[in-house]
C-alpha positions as MATLAB code, in Angstrom:
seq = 'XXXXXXXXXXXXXXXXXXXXXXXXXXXXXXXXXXXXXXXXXXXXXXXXXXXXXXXXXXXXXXXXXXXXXXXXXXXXXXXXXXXXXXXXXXXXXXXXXXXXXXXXXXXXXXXXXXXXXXXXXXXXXXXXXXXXXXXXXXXXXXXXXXXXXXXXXXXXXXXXXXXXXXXXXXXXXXXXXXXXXXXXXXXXXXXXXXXXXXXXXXXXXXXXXXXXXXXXXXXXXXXXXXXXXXXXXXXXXXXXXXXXXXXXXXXXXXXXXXXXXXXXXXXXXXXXXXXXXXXXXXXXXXXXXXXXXXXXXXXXXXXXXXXXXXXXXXXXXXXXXXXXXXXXXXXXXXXXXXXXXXXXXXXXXXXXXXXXXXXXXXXXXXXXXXXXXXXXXXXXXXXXXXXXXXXXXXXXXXXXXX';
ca = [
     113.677  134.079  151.493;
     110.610  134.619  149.737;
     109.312  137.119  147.433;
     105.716  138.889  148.064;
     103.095  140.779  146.219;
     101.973  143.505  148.304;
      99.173  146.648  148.070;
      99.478  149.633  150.235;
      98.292  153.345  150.946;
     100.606  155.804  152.472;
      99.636  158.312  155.444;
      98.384  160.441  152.116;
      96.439  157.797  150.760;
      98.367  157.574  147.720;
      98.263  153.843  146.730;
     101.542  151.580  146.369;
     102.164  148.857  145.694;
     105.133  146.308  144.583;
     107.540  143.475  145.342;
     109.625  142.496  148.622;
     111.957  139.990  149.908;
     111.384  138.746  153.379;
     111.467  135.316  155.491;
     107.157  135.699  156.166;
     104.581  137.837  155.418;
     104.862  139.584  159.080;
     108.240  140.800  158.150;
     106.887  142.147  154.827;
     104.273  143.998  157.023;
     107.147  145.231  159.328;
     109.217  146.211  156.470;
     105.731  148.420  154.892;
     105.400  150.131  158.759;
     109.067  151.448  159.061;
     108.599  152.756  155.408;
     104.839  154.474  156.902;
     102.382  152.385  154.182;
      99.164  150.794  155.568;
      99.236  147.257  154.139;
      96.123  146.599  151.865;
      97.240  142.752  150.856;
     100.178  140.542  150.942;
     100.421  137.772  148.436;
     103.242  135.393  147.851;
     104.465  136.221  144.019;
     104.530  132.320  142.144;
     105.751  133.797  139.041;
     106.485  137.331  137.338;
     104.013  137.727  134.409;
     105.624  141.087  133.539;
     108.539  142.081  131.851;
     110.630  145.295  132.697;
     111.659  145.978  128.994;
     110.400  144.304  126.086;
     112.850  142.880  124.525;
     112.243  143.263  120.605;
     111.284  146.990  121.217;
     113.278  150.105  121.440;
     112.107  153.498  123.604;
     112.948  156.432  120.681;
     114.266  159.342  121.772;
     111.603  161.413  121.289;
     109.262  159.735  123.563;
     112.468  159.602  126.486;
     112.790  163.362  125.912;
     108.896  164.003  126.409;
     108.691  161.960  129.530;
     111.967  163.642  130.659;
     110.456  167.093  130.602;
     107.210  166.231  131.779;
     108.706  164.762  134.567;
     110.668  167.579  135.353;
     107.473  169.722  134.690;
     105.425  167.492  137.748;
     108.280  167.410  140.367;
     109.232  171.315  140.246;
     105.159  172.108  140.596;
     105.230  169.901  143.970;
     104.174  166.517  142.838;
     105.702  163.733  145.026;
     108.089  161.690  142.609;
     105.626  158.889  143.365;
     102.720  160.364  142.126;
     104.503  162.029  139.223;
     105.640  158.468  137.766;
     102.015  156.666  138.182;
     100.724  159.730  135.575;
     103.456  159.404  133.271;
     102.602  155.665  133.210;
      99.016  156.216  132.802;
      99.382  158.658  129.789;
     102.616  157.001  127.918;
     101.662  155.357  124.751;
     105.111  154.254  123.955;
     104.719  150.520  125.398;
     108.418  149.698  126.254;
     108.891  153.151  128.454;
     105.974  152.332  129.797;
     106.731  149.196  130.956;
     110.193  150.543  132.482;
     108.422  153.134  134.497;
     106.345  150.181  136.056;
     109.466  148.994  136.530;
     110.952  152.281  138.365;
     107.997  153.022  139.828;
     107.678  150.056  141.620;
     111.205  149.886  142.933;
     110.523  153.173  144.079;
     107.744  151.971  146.190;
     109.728  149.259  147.321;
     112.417  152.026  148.628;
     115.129  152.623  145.822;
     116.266  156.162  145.115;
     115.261  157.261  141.622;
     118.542  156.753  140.267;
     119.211  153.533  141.578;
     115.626  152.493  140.044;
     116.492  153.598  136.189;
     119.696  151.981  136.518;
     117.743  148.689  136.535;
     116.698  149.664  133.420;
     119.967  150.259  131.343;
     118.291  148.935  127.713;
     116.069  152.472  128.405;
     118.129  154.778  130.821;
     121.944  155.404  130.054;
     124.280  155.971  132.164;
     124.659  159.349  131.000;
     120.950  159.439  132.015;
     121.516  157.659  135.232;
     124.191  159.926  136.509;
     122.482  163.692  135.487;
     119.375  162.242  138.113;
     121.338  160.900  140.600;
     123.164  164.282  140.700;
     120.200  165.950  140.668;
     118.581  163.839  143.022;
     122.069  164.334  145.805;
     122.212  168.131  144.848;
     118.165  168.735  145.228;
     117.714  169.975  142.218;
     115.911  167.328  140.293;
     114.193  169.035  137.757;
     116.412  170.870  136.423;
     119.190  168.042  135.798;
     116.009  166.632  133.999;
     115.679  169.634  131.733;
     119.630  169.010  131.366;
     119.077  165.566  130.190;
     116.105  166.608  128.130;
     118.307  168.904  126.236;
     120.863  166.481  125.714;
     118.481  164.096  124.029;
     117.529  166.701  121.870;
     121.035  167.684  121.111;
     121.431  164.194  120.068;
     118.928  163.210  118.208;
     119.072  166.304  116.648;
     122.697  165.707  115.373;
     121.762  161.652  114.687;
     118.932  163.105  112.653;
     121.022  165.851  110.519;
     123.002  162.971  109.160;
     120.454  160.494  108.582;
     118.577  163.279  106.190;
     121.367  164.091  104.568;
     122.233  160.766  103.478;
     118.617  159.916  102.512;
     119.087  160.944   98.879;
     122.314  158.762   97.956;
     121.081  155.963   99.467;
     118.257  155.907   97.667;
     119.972  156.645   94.515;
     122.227  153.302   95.532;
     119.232  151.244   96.402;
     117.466  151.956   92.564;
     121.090  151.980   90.958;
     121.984  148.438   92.272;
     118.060  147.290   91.702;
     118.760  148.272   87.870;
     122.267  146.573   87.704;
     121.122  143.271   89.125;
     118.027  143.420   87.040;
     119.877  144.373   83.845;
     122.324  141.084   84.859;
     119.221  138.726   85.706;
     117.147  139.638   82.963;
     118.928  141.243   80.263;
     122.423  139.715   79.731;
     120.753  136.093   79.650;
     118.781  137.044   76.472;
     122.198  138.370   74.372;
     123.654  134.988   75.984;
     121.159  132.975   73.794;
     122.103  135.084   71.033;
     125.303  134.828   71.251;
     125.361  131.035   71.461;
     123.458  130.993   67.814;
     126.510  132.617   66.048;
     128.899  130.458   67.944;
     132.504  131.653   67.271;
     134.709  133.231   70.639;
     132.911  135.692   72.605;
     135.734  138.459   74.073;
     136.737  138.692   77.561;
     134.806  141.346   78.820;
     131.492  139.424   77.383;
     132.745  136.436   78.850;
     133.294  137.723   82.587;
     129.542  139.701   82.342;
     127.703  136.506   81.162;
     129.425  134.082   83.793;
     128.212  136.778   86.497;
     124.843  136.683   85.114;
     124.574  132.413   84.918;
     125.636  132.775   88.753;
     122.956  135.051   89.885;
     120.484  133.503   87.648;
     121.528  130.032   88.490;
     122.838  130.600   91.893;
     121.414  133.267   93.682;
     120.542  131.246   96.965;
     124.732  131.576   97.003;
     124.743  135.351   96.336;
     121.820  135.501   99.122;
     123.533  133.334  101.766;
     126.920  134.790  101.380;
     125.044  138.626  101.420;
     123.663  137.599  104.720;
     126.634  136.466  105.937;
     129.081  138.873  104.920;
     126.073  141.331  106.931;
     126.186  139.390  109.487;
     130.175  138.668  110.511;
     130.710  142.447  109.607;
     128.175  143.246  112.362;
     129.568  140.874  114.695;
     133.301  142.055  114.024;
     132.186  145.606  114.396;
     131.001  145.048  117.606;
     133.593  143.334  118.991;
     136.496  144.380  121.421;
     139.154  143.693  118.959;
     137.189  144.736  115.703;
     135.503  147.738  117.097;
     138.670  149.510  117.712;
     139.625  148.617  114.163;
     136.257  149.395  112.473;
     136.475  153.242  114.559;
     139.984  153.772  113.392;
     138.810  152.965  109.801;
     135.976  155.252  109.803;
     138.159  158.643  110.606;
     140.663  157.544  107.204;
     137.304  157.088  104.780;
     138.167  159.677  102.118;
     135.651  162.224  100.397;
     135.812  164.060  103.893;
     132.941  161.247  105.646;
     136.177  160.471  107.919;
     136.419  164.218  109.273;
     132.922  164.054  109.729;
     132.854  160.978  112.085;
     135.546  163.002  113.804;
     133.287  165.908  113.877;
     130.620  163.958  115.349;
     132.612  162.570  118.073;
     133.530  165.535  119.386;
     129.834  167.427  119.367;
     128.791  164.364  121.281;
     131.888  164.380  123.211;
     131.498  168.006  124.388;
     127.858  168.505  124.739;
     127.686  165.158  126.631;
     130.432  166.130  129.330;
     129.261  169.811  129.385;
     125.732  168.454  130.821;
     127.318  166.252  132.976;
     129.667  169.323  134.590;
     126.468  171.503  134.570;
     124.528  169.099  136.546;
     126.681  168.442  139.505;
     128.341  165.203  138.065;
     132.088  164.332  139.697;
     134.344  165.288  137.322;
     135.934  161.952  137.110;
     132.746  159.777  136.889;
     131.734  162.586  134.246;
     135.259  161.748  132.386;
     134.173  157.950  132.153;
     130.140  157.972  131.386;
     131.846  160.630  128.516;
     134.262  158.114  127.246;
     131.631  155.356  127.212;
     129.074  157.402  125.524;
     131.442  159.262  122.623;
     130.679  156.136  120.452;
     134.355  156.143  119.559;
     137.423  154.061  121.252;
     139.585  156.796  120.240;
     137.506  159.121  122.041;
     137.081  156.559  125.330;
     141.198  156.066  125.101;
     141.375  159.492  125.259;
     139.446  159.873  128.400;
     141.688  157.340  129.974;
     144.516  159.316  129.785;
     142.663  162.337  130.888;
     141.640  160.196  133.680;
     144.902  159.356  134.809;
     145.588  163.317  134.473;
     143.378  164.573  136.507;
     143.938  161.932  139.172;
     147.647  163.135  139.709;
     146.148  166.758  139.705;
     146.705  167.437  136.009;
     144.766  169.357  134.055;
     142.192  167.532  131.124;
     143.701  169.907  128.493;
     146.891  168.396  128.412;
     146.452  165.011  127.748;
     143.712  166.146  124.887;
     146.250  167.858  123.070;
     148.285  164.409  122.749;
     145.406  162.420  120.979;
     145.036  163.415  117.289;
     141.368  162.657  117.371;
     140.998  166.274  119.494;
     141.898  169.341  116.823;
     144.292  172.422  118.291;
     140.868  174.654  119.266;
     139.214  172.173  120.804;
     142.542  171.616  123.514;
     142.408  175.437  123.697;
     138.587  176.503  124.164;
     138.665  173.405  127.091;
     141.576  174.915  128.730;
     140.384  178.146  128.645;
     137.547  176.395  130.425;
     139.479  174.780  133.013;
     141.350  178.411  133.563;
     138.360  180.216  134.080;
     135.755  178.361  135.619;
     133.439  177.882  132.963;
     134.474  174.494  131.603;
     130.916  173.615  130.687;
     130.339  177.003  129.303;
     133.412  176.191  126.494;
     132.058  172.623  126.178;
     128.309  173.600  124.845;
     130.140  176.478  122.524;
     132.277  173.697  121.422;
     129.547  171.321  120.601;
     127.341  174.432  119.212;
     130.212  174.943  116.913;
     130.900  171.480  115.603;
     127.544  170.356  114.942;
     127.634  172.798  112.671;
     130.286  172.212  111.104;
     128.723  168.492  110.923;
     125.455  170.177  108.964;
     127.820  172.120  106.681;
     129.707  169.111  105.357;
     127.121  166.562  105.540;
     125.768  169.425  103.196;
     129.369  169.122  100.756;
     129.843  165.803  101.383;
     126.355  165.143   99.502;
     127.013  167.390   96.808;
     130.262  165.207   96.053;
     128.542  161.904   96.460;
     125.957  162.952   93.695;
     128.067  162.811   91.025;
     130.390  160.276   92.054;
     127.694  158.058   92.615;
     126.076  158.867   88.878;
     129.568  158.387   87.325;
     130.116  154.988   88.964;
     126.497  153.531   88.460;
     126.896  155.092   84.863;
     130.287  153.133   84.511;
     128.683  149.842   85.235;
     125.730  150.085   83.209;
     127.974  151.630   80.572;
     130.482  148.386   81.050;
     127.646  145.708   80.696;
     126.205  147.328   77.254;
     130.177  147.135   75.735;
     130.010  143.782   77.266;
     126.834  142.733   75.170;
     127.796  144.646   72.016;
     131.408  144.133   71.017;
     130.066  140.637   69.632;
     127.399  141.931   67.492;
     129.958  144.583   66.438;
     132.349  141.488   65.602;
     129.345  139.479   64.003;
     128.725  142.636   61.612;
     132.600  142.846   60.940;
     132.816  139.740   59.837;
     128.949  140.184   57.122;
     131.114  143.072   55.894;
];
C-alpha cells in the first residue's frame, strides 16, 4: 500500500485535506466519498517534509491551557471540531503546538476521533489530557472536560510555579556564593602560595589541603569540568531510570529541613486534583486510578495506585489500601473515604488538593526562611576556613620575628 496526498471540500465547503493509505488513487477517492468530501487532488506523498513535534522544543503550559479553553470556547458556540482546530492553528504562535494541531487536525480529516488524534502526539498531550477528551468526547460533553483539563493545567503550573519562586532567592544566593569561593581559590590562594614559598619553612595542614585544591583547579580544571559534567550527567541518567528512580523518589521524602514533607505534599495536591478531574469528567474509575499513578511524579504514589487497583477490582474500596502506604497521611485516607461513602469522591479530592497546596505555599514559605541562614552560615564557614587557611602562616612567620 501506498500513501497519498489528498485536498478536499466537504458538503459545507469547508476544505480538508490530509494523508491516506490505499492500494490506488481510486480507492483513496472511494475512501473520501463514504467519508462525504469532494476530492480536489490526489497526489502520491514521496516524502514527509513535516514534522508532528519538533523535537528540541517544548509546548509550555501556558500556551496548552490557552488553546485548551479556546477550544472549548469554539466547540460549545457550535463550531464543527474541524473548523475549530484550523483557527487555533492559524492564530497559535507557539510553533511546536502548532505543529501538533496540524498533526491532529489532519488525522481528524483523515477520520480519527479527537482523542485518538492527540494521542499521536504524547510529547504535547498527556494521557491525563488524552483521557479527560476522550471522556468528553464518549459522554458529549466536550467542552466542558476541556475547561476540566484547562483547570488542571492551571492547578499545575500554578503549584510547579509556587515552588520554583520560592526557591529563586537561595539559588541565587548559591550560584554568587560558589562564584566567590571558586574565585577566591583560583585567584586568591595562588598569590599567598607564592608567598608562602619565599619564607620556606612547613606550611600547616589546613594551608596545605586549601593550596593543593587551588593548584588543581588552577592547573586542572578541564578535570573539575569533565568530572562536573559527568557527575550531571550519570545522576540524570540514574534518576531516570527504573531502578534509580525508585531510589532517587524514596530519597527525596527523607531530605531533612522539612523539603522531604514538601515533596510529599506535592505528591498528593497533584495526586488529588489530578484524579478529582479525571472522576469529574466521566473517566472509568480504574483507567482514572492508572493515568493518576503515572502522572503523581512519584513511584510511591504509582505503587500505591497498584494496590488500590487491585482493591477496587475485587470490589474494595480505594480508602483502604491508601491507609496502608505511609506516603498518604491519616486525613487524606479519611476525607477520600468520606468521598467514596457519600458520592462526592471528586468533591473531597479538589478540597484535598485545595488544602495541600497550601500547605505547599506555607512551607515553601518556612522552608526559605531556614535555608537563608543556613546557607549564609555555611558559605560564611568556607570563606571563613580559606582566610585561617592563608593566615596561620603569616601568624607563624610573625611568631617566629618576635
Amino acid at each position: 500500500m501506498a500513501t497519498f496526498v489528498f485536498k478536499a471540500i466537504d458538503l459545507a465547503g469547508v476544505p480538508a485535506h490530509g494523508s491516506v493509505e490505499a492500494d490506488s488513487k481510486q480507492a483513496v477517492v472511494d475512501q473520501l466519498k463514504a467519508r462525504g468530501l469532494i476530492v480536489l487532488d490526489i497526489a502520491a506523498r514521496r516524502g514527509s517534509k513535516e514534522l508532528n513535534v519538533a523535537l528540541f522544543k517544548r509546548v509550555k503550559a501556558g500556551d496548552l491551557t490557552v488553546m485548551s479553553r479556546q477550544l472549548a470556547t469554539m466547540v460549545s458556540s457550535g463550531m464543527t471540531l474541524l473548523r475549530t482546530l484550523y483557527v487555533l492553528e492559524d492564530q497559535t504562535d507557539s510553533e511546536p503546538l502548532k505543529d501538533a494541531i496540524v498533526a491532529v487536525r489532519k488525522d481528524v480529516e483523515a477520520g480519527s476521533s479527537f482523542a485518538d488524534a492527540l494521542a499521536r502526539q504524547p510529547k504535547v498531550f498527556s494521557p491525563l489530557y488524552v483521557a479527560m477528551v476522550r471522556a468528553g468526547e464518549t459522554g458529549g460533553m466536550l467542552e466542558q472536560s476541556l475547561l476540566r483539563v484547562a483547570d488542571q493545567l492551571e492547578s499545575d503550573e500554578s503549584l510547579r510555579r509556587k515552588v520554583k519562586s520560592a526557591m529563586m532567592y537561595p539559588t541565587v544566593v548559591l550560584v554568587f556564593s560558589l562564584m566567590v569561593l571558586i574565585a577566591l581559590i583560583a585567584f586568591l590562594v595562588p598569590v599567598f602560595a607564592g608567598v608562602f614559598k619565599e619564607f620556606g619553612g612547613d606550611l600547616p595542614g589546613i594551608t596545605k589541603a586549601t593550596v593543593a585544591v587551588s593548584d588543581f583547579i588552577t592547573g586542572r580544571w578541564y578535570v573539575a569540568v569533565l568530572g562536573t559534567i559527568g557527575t550531571i550527567v550519570a545522576f540524570r541518567k540514574w534518576r531516570r531510570s527504573e531502578w534509580g528512580r525508585p531510589q532517587w523518589d524514596a530519597l527525596r521524602l527523607r531530605i531533612p529541613f522539612k523539603i522531604g514533607t514538601i515533596v510529599q505534599k506535592v505528591a498528593i495536591a497533584r495526586w488529588s486534583r489530578t484524579l478529582g478531574a479525571l472522576i469529574s469528567s466521566g473517566v472509568p474509575i480504574l483507567q482514572a486510578l492508572e493515568i493518576t499513578g503515572k502522572t503523581a511524579g512519584n513511584t510511591k504514589v504509582e505503587r500505591a495506585m497498584d494496590a488500590v487497583i487491585d482493591s477496587v477490582k475485587s470490589g474494595g474500596t480505594i480508602a483502604a489500601p491508601l491507609g496502608q502506604e505511609p506516603v498518604f497521611p491519616t486525613m487524606v485516607t479519611h476525607m477520600v473515604g468520606v468521598g467514596e461513602e457519600t458520592g462526592a469522591l471528586d468533591t473531597m479530592l479538589d478540597k484535598v488538593a485545595d488544602f495541600y497546596e497550601d500547605e505547599v505555599d506555607a512551607s515553601v514559605k518556612a522552608l526559605t526562611s531556614i535555608l537563608e541562614p543556613i546557607m549564609i552560615v555555611i558559605v560564611g564557614g568556607i570563606v571563613g576556613f580559606i582566610v585561617i587557611a592563608m593566615y596561620m602562616p603569616l601568624f607563624k612567620v610573625y611568631d617566629q620575628i618576635r
